[in-house]
Structures are given as structure tokens and as C-alpha cells.
C-alpha positions as CSV (number, residue, x, y, z in Angstrom):
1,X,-29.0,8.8,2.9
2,X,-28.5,12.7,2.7
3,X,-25.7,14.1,1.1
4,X,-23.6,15.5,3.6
5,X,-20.5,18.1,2.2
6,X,-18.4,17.6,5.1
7,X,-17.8,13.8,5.0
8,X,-17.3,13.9,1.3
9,X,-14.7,16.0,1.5
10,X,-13.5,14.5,4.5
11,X,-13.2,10.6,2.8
12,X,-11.5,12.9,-0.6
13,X,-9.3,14.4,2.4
14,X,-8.5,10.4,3.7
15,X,-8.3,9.1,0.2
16,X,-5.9,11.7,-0.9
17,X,-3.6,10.6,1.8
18,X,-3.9,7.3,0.8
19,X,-3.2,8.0,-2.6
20,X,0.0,9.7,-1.5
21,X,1.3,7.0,0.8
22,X,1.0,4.1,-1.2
23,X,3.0,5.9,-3.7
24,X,5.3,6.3,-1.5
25,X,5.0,2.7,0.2
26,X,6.0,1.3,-3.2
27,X,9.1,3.2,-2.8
28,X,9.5,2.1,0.0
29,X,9.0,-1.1,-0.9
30,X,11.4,-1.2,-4.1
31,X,14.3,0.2,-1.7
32,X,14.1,-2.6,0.4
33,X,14.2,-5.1,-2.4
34,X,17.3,-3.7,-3.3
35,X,19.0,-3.5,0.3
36,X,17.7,-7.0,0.4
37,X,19.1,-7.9,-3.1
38,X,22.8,-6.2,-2.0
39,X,22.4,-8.3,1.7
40,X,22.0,-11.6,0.5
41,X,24.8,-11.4,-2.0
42,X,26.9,-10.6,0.3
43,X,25.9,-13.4,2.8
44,X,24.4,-16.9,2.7
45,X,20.9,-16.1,4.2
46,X,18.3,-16.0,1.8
47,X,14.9,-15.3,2.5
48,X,11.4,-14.8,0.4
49,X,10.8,-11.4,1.8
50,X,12.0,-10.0,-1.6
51,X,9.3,-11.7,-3.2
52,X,6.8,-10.7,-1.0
53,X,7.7,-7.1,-0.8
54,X,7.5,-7.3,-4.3
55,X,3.5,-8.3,-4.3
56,X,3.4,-5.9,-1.2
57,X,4.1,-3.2,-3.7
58,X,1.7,-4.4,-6.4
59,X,-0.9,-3.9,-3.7
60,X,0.1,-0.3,-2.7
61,X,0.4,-0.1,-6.3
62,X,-3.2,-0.8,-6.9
63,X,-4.2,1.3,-3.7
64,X,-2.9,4.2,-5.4
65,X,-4.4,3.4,-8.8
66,X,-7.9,2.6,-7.2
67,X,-8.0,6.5,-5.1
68,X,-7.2,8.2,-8.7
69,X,-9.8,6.6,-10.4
70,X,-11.7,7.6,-6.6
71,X,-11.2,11.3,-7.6
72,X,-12.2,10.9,-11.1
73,X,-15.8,8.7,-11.1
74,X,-18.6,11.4,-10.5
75,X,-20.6,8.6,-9.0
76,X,-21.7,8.6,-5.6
77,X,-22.0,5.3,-5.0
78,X,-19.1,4.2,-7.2
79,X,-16.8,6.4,-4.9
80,X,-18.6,4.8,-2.2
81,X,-17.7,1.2,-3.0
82,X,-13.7,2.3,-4.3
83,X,-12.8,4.7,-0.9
84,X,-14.1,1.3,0.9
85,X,-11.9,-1.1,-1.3
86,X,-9.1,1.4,-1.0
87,X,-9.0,1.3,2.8
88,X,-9.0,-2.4,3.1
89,X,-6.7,-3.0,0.6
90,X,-4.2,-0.3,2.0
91,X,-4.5,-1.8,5.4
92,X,-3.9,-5.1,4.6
93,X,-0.9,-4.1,2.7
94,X,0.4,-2.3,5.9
95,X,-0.1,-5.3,7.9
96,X,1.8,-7.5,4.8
97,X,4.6,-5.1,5.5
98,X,4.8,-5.7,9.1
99,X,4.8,-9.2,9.1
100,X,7.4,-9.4,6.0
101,X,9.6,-6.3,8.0
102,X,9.0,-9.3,10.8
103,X,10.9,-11.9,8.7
104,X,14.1,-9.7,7.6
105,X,14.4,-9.1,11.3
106,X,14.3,-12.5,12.2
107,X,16.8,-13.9,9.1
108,X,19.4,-11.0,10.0
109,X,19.9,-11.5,13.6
């Protein structure tokens, strides 16, 4: 397979986005652990989405850890197989997030 400059810099392009949102995803994440914390005190619905935001965030966690060590491996095929990791890994964390959003909706109404 030929080296070609333009998708390499456009997977660093993807990756570096990646990278950026799943720091910010575990932010995300955390915040809502907190709102959820400060909900359930104050009423008697529980629910596990705490829990599973938590291991949500441990994913976008490693999401972002795996695209720095990405930008850092000189190779090829190394940075192959992590950008491939990476963007399975990040979306399945997206599509944890929507089913867990999915259960705080349903326990608050």
C-alpha cells in the first residue's frame, strides 16, 4: 500500500478531534455524575446510570490516552492499528452515552 500524505494527515486531522472530544466527553461525563449525585439525594429514585457514566468515562478516558500515544508512535502500521482502536472504542462509548442519557430520561419523568 503506497504512502499517501493526504490521508495521513487527514486520519492525524480525525484523531486529533477525537483526542479533544473524549477529553471533553469525560467532562461531560463527571458533571453528570454529580447532577445525578445532587438528584437522587434529593429524591427517592435511584438509578445505576452513575455507575455507568462512570465506566463511560474510563472509555473516553482511554480514547484519549490511545490518540496521544497515536501522535507519538513513528510506526506506520502501529498508528494503523491505534487510529482503528480509537474509532471503535470512541464510538461505542457515544452509543454507551446515549443509551445511559436514555435511562436518566426515563427514571426522571
Amino acid at each position: 500500500m503506497p504512502y499517501d500524505p493526504t490521508k495521513e494527515q487527514r486520519e492525524h486531522d480525525l484523531t486529533m478531534h477525537v483526542f479533544t472530544i473524549s477529553a471533553g466527553l469525560v467532562g461531560v461525563c463527571l458533571t453528570a455524575i454529580g447532577l445525578l449525585r445532587i438528584f437522587t439525594a434529593h429524591t427517592k429514585i435511584t438509578t445505576i446510570a452513575d455507575e455507568l457514566l462512570a465506566a463511560d468515562a474510563v472509555v473516553f478516558m482511554v480514547c484519549c490516552s490511545l490518540s496521544f500515544w497515536s501522535f507519538k508512535t513513528e510506526n506506520p502500521s502501529r498508528r494503523r492499528i491505534l487510529r482503528r482502536l480509537i474509532d471503535t472504542l470512541f464510538m461505542v462509548a457515544l452509543a454507551f452515552m446515549v443509551v445511559v442519557c436514555s435511562l436518566i430520561a426515563y427514571a426522571v419523568i
